[in-house]
C-alpha positions as CSV (number, residue, x, y, z in Angstrom):
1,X,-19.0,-31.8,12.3
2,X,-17.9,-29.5,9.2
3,X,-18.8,-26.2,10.8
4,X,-17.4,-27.0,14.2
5,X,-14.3,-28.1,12.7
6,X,-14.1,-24.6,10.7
7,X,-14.9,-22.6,14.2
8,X,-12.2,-24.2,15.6
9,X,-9.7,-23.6,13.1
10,X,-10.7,-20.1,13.3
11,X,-10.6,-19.6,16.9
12,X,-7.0,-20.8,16.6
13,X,-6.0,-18.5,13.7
14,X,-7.6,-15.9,15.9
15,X,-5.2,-16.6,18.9
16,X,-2.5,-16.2,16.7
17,X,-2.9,-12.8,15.4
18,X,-1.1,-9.7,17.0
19,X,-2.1,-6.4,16.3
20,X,0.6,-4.0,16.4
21,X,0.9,0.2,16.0
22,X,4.3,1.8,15.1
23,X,6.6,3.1,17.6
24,X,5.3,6.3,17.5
25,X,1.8,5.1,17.8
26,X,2.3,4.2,21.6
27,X,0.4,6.4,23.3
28,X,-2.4,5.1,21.5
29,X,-2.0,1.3,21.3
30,X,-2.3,1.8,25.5
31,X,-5.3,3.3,24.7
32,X,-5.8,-0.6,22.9
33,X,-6.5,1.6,19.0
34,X,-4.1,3.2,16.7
35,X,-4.3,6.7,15.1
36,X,-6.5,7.7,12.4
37,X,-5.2,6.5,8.8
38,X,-4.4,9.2,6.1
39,X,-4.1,8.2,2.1
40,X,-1.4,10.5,0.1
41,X,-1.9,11.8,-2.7
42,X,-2.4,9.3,-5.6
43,X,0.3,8.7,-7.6
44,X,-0.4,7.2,-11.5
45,X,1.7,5.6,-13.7
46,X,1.8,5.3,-17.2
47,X,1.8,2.3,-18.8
48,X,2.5,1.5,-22.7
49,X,-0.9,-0.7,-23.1
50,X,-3.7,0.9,-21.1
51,X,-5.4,1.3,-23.7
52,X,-6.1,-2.2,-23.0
53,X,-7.3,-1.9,-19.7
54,X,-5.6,-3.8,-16.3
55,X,-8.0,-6.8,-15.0
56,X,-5.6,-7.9,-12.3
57,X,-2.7,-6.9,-9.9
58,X,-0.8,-8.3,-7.0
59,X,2.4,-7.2,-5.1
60,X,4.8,-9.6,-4.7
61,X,5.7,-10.5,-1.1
62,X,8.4,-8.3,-0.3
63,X,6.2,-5.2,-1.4
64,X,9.1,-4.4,-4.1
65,X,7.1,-5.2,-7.4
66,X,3.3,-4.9,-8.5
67,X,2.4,-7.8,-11.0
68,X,-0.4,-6.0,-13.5
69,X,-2.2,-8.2,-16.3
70,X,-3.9,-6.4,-19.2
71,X,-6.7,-6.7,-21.5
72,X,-5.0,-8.3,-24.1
73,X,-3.0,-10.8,-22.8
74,X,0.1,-8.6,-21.5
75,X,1.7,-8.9,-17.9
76,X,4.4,-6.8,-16.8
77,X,5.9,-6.0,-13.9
78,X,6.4,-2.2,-12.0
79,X,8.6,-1.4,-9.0
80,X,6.5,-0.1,-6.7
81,X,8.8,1.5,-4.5
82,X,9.6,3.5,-7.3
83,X,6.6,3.8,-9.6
84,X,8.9,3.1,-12.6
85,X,7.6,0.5,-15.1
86,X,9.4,-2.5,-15.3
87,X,10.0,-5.5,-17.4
88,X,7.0,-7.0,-19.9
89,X,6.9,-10.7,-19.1
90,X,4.1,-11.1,-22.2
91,X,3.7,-8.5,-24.6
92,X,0.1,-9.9,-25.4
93,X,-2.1,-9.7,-28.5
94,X,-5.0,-8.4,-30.0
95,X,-6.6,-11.3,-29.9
96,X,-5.5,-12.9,-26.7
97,X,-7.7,-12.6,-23.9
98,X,-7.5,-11.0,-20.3
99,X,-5.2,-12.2,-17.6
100,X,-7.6,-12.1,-15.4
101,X,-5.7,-12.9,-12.0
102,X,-1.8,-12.9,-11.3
103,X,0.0,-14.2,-8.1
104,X,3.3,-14.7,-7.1
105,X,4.4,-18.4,-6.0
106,X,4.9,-18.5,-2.2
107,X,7.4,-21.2,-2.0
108,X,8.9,-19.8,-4.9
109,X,9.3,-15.9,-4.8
110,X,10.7,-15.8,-8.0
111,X,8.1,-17.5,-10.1
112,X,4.9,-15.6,-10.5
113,X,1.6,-17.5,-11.9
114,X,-0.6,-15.1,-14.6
115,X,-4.7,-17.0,-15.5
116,X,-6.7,-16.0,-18.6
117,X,-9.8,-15.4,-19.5
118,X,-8.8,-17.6,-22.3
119,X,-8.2,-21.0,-19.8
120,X,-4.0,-20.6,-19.8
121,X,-1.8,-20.4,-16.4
122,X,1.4,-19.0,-17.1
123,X,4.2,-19.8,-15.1
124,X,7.0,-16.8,-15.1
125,X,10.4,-17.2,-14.3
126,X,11.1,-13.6,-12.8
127,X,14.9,-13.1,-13.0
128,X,15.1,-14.2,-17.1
129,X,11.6,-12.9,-17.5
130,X,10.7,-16.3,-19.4
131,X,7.7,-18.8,-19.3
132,X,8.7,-21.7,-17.3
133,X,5.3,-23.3,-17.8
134,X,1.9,-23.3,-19.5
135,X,-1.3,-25.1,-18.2
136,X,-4.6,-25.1,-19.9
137,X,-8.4,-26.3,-18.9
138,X,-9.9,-27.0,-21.6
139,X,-13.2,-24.7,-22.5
140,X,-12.6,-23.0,-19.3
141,X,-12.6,-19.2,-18.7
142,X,-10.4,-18.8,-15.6
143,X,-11.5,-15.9,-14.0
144,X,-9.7,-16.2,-10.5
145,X,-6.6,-18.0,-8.9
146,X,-4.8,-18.0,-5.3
147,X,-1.7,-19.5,-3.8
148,X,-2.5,-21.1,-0.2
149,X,-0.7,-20.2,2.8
150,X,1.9,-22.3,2.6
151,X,2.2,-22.4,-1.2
152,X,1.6,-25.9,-1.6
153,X,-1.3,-25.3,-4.0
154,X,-2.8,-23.1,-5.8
155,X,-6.7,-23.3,-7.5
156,X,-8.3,-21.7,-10.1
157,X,-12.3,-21.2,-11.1
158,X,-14.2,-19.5,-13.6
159,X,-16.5,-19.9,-16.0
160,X,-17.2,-24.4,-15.8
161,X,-18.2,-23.5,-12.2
162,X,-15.5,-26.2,-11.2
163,X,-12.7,-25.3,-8.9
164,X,-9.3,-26.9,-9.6
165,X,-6.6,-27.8,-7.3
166,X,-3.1,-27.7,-7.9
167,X,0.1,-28.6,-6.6
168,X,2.6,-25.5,-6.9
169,X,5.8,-28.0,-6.5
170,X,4.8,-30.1,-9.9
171,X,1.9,-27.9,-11.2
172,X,0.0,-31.1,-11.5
173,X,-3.7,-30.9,-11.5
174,X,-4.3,-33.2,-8.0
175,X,-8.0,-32.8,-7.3
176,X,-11.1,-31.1,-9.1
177,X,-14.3,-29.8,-6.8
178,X,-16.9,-30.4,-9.7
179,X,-19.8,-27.6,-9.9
180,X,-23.2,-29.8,-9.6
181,X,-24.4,-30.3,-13.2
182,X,-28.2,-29.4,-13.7
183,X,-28.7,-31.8,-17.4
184,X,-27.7,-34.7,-15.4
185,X,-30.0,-34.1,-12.7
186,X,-27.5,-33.1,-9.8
187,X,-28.7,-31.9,-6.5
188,X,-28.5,-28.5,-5.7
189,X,-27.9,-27.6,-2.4
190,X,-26.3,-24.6,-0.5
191,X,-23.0,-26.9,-0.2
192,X,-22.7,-27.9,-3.6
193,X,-20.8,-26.3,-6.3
194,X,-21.9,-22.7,-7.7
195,X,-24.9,-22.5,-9.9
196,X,-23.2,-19.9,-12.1
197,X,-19.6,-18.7,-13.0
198,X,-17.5,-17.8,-10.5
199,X,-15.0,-14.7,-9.8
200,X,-13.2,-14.5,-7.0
201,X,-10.9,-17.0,-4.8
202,X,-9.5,-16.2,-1.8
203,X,-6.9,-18.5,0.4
204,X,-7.4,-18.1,4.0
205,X,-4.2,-16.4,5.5
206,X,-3.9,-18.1,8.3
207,X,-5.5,-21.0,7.9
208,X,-3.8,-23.6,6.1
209,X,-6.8,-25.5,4.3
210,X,-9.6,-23.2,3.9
211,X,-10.7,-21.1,1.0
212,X,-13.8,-19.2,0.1
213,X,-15.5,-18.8,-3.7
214,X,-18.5,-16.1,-4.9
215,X,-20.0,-15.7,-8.5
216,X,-22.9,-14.4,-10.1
217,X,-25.1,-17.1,-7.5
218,X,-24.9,-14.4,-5.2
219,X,-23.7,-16.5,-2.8
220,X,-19.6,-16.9,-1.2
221,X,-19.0,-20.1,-0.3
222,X,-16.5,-21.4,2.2
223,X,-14.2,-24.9,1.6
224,X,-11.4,-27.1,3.0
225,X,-9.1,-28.5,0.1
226,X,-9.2,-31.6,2.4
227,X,-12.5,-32.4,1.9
228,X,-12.8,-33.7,-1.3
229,X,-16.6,-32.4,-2.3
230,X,-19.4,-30.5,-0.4
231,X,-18.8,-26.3,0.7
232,X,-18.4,-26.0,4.4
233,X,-21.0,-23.0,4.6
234,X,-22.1,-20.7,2.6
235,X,-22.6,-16.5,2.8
236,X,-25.6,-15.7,1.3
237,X,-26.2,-12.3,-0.5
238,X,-23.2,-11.1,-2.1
239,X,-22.8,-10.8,-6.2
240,X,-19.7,-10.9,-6.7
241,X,-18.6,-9.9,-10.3
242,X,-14.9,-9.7,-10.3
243,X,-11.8,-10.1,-7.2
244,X,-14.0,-9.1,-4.7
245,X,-13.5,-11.4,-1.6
246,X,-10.9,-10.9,1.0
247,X,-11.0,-12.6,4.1
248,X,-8.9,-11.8,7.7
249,X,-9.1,-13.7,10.5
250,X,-12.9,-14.5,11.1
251,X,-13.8,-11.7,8.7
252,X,-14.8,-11.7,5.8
253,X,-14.9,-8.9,3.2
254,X,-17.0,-8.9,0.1
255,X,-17.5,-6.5,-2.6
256,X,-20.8,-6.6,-4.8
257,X,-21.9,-5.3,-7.9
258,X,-25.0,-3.9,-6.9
259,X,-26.0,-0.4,-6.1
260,X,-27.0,-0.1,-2.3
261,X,-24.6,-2.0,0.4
262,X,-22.5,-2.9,-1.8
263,X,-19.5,-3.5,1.0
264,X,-20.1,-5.8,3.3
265,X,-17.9,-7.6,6.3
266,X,-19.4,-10.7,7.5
267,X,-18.9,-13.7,10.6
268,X,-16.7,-16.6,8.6
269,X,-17.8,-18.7,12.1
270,X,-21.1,-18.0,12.1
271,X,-21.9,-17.6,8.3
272,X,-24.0,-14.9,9.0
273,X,-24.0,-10.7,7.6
274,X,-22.0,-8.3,10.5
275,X,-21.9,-5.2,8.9
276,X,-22.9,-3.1,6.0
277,X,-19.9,-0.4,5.3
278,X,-20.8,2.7,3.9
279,X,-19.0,2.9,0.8
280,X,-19.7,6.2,-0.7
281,X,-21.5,5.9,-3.6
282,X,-23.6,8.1,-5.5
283,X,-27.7,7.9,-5.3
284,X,-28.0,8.2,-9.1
285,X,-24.9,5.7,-10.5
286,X,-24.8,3.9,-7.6
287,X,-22.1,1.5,-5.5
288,X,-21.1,-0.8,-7.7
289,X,-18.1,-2.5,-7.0
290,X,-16.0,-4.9,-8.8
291,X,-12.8,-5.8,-6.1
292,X,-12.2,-5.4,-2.7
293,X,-9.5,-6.1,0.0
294,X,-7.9,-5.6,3.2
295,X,-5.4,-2.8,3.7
296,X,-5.0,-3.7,7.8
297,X,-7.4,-5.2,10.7
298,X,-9.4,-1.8,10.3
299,X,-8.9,-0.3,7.0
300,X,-10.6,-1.8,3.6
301,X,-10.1,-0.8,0.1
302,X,-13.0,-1.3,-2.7
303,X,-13.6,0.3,-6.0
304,X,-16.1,-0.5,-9.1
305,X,-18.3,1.0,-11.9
306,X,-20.8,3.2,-9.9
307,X,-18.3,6.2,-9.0
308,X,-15.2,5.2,-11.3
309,X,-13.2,5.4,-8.1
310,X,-11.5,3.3,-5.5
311,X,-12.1,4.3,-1.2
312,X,-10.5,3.9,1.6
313,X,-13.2,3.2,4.9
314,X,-12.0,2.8,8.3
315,X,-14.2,0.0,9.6
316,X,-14.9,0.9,12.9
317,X,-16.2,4.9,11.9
318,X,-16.9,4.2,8.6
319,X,-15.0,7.2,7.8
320,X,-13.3,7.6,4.6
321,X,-10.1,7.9,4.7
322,X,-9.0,8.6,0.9
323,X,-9.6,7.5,-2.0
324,X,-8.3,7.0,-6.0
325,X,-10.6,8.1,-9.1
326,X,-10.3,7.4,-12.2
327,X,-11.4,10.0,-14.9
328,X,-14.7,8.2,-16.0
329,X,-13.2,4.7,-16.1
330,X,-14.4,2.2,-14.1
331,X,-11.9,0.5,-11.4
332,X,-11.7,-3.4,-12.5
333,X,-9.4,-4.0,-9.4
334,X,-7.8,-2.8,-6.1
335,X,-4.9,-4.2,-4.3
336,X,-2.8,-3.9,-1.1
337,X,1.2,-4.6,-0.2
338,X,1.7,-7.0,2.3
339,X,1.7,-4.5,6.0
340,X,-1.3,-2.4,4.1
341,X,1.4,1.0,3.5
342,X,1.2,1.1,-0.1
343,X,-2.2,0.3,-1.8
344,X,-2.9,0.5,-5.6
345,X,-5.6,0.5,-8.2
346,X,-6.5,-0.4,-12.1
347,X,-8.8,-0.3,-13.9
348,X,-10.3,0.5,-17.8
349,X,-7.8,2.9,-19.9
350,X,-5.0,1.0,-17.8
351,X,-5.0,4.2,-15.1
352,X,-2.9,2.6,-12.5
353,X,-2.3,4.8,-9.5
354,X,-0.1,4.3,-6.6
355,X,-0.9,5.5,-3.2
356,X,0.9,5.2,0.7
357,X,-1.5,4.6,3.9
358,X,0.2,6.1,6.9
């Protein structure tokens, strides 16, 4: 009942979706495929804490400003139509941990929601650049966090295994999908909770109520916030060690830190591996990858440990179409503007680069 519920869901966020090419892409879009993408040259931008390292980013939903979290605690802002720093909403601390995940409130562009590694959600007022709010789970590592579609809530996970779901109007904690718990005996089954810690959550798009999971259980599991416990299918394979799920229509896009098919797209309806991408790694330090995303329906972004870089594939060549390296430094995460022009990635040393997809 679970899965054909999902299928359908799917089918109709499916039917929703237009593809579209630019004006000046007509002649191919008759053709029924837009042009070959280009990256320009990356563009990096100097921040005062690098040296701290950036764990998350997200562009806010105009595509005007990049949310980046640090190392240390520290979130600030930069204008990303400009590449000019911007305001610090959190200086951070030495011994603060990393904000781990950052996301701008969807009913409430002006707000913008930063997680720890240290179990704290910060609320940010954008136009006074103060804390409007503060949140805590208790011995929790929050590692990920995501806005639904609507912005009516917003969940967290991380370290407890347990994924938390919020309301974004009252920031009340509403419902908690508990992680099965192995002392007390607890079933394990592919539709329970993760058996380790997890990293990534990713909203659906376009469907209001669904939302997928992955951790170290090398698995990614799929849920409806309506259904109050139980997964309603689960991907099995990737090992995911940091924001490396993205998920577009019926396609979902997973990034794992392992060294040989490391970037994979896979069949959200039928639960099931579609296609290895051929991210190009090197034979001796291998794939690696920490984050991944989608740019546009056939463009994805991923970058990692194994070549200190972030790429650019086309899905249906598997040509790479450009690409962002960092000098030795691994790439903790990648992120694209809402329309997939601008794209950006972050990683160890701070080494934030900017760069346009035409």
């Amino acid at each position: 009942m679970a899965q054909r519920r999902l299928a359908e869901a799917l089918q109709l966020s499916r039917d929703l979706v237009i593809v579209e090419c630019s004006p000046d892409q007509a002649e191919w879009a008759e053709e029924g495929s837009c042009p070959p993408p280009s990256l320009t040259a990356p563009h990096r931008v100097p921040l005062s804490r690098d040296s701290h390292g950036v764990y998350s980013l997200c562009f806010a939903p105009d595509g005007g400003q990049l949310a980046t979290g640090f190392g240390n605690g520290a979130v600030q802002l930069v204008d990303a139509l400009t590449g000019l720093p911007g305001p610090s909403l959190c200086p951070g601390h030495h011994v603060r941990h990393a904000i781990t995940a950052v996301s701008f409130h969807r009913l409430k562009p002006g707000l913008l929601m930063a997680a720890g590694a240290d179990g704290t959600i910060s609320i940010y007022d954008l136009p006074s650049q103060y804390p409007v709010a503060s949140l805590t789970e208790k011995e929790n590592e929050i590692n990920a966090l995501d806005v639904c579609r609507d912005g009516s809530t917003f969940a967290t996970a991380g370290k407890d295994r347990h994924i938390r779901l919020y309301d974004s109007q009252t920031n009340q904690l509403f419902h908690v999908m508990e992680a099965p718990d192995f002392m007390a005996g607890d079933e394990f089954t592919p539709r329970s909770g993760h058996s380790r810690r997890i990293f990534a959550l990713c909203f659906h798009p376009t469907e209001l109520h669904l939302f997928l999971t992955g951790g170290w259980d090398n698995s990614v599991k799929v849920w409806d916030k309506r259904v109050s416990k139980g997964a309603q299918s689960m991907l099995n394979g990737p090992h995911i060690c940091g924001p490396g799920i993205d998920v577009q229509r019926d396609q979902v896009l997973t990034g794992s830190w392992v060294p040989h098919n490391a970037l994979q797209l896979w069949d959200l309806r039928m639960a099931r591996l579609w296609q290895n991408l051929p991210f190009p790694g090197s034979p001796t330090q291998g794939e690696f990858l920490y984050s991944a995303r989608f740019c546009s329906a056939n463009v994805v972004m991923a970058g990692g440990s194994g070549t200190c870089g972030a790429s650019l594939l086309h899905v249906g060549t598997g040509q790479v179409v450009g690409g962002i390296y960092l000098p030795n430094k691994p790439v903790h995460v990648v992120a694209s503007a809402p329309g997939g022009q601008l794209v950006a990635a972050a990683g160890a040393g701070g080494n934030l680069h900017f760069a346009e997809l035409s």
